[in-house]
C-alpha positions as CSV (number, residue, x, y, z in Angstrom):
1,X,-68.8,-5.6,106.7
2,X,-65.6,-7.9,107.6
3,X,-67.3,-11.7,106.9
4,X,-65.3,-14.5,107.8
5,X,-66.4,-17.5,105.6
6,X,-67.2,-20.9,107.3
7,X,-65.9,-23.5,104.8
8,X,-69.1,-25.0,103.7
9,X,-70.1,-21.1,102.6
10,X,-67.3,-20.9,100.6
11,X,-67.5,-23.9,98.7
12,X,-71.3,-23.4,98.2
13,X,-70.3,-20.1,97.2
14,X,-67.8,-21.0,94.5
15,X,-69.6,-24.5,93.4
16,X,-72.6,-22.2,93.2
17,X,-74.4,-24.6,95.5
18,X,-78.1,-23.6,95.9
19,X,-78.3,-24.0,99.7
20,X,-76.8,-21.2,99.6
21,X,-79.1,-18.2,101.0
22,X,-79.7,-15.3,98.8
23,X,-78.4,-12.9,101.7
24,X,-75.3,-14.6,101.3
25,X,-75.1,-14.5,97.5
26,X,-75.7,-11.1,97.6
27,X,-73.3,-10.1,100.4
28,X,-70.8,-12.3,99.3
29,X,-69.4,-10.0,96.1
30,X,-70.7,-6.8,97.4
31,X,-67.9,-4.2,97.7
32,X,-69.3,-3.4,100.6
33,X,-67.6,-6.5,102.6
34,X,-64.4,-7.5,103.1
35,X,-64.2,-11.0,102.6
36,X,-61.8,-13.2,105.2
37,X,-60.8,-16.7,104.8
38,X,-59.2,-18.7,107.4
39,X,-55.9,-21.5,106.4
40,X,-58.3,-23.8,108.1
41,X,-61.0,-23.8,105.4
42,X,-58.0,-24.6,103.0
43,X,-57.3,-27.8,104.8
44,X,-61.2,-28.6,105.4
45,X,-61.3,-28.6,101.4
46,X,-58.3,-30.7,100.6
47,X,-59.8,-32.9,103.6
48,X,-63.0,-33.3,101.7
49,X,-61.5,-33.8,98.1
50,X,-59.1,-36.8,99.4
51,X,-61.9,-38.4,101.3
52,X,-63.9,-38.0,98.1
53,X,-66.8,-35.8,99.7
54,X,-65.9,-33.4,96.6
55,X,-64.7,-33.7,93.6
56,X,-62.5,-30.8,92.7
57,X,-61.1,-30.5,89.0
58,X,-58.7,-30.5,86.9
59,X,-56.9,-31.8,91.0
60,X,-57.5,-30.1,94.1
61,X,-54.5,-27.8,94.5
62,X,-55.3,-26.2,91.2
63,X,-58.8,-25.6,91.5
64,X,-57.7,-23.9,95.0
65,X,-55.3,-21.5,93.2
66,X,-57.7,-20.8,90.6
67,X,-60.6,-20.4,93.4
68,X,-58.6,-18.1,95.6
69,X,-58.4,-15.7,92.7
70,X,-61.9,-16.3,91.7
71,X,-63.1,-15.0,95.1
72,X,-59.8,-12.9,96.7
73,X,-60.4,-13.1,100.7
74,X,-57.9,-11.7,103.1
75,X,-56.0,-14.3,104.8
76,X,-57.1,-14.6,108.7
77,X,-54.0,-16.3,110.3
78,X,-53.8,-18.6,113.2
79,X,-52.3,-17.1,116.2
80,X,-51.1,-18.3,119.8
81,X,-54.0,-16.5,120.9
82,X,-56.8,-18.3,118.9
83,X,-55.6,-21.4,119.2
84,X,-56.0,-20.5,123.3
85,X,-59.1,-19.1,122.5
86,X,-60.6,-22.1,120.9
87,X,-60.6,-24.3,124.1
88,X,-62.5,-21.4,125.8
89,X,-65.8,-21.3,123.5
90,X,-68.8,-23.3,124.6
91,X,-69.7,-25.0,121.5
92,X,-71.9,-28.5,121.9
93,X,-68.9,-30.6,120.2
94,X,-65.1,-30.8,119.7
95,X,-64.7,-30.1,116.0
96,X,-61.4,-28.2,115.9
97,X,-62.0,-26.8,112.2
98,X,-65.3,-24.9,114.3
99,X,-63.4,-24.5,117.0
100,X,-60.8,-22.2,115.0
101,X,-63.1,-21.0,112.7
102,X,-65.6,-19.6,115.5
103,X,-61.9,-18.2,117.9
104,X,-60.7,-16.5,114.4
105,X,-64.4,-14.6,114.0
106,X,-63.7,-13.3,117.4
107,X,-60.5,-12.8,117.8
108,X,-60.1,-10.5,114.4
109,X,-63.9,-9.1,115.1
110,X,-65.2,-10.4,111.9
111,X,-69.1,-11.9,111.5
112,X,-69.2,-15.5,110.8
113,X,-70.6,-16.3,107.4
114,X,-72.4,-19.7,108.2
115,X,-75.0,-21.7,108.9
116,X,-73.9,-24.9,110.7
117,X,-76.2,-24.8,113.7
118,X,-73.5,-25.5,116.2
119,X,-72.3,-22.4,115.2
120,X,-75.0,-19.5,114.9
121,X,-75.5,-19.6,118.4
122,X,-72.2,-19.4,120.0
123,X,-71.6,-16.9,122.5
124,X,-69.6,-14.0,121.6
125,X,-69.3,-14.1,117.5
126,X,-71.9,-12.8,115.4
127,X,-73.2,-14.6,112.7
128,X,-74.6,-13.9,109.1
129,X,-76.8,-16.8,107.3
């Protein structure tokens, strides 16, 4: 299975957040799935920590180096196309971090780890919750 992860599913993953579903928890680590993490998930997280929404320690950029080794995830970059793509989806609000997040699941063919309900719907990317 190629799972993209939404950013909140990667930090509950990591922060070992209890929301997280035990489908999730499971599939996460499996060797089974190939785990895919888009740039903009980096820059939701160092969003978060500077508005103070999560405290990262020792500082942000070091717990993302040490989290990215923790929990290795193949880089899914941003292209011309899924930045095109992301005006295109039918999604009930303008969040561009969805927006990208939703065009990359598509555009590389990978499921959506997430469970934002904006998101489990959307036409044309599969989801996993």
């Amino acid at each position: 299975m190629k799972l993209l992860l939404d950013t909140h599913i990667w930090l509950w993953y990591l922060l070992g957040n209890p929301q997280l579903s035990t489908t999730l928890q499971t599939t996460i680590p499996s060797p089974d799935t190939a785990l895919w993490l888009s740039p903009i998930s980096i820059w939701e997280t160092l969003v978060l920590a500077e508005k103070g929404r999560i405290v990262l320690q020792p500082d942000p950029a070091a717990w993302l180096e040490q989290a990215l080794l923790l929990l290795p995830a193949q880089e899914a970059p941003l292209n011309h196309a899924i930045a095109r793509l992301s005006r295109q989806i039918p999604l009930p609000h303008q969040d561009p971090a969805d927006r990208f997040l939703v065009a990359t699941a598509i555009h590389y063919g990978l499921i959506l780890a997430t469970v934002d309900s904006n998101l489990v719907n959307t036409p044309g990317v599969q989801t996993l919750s």
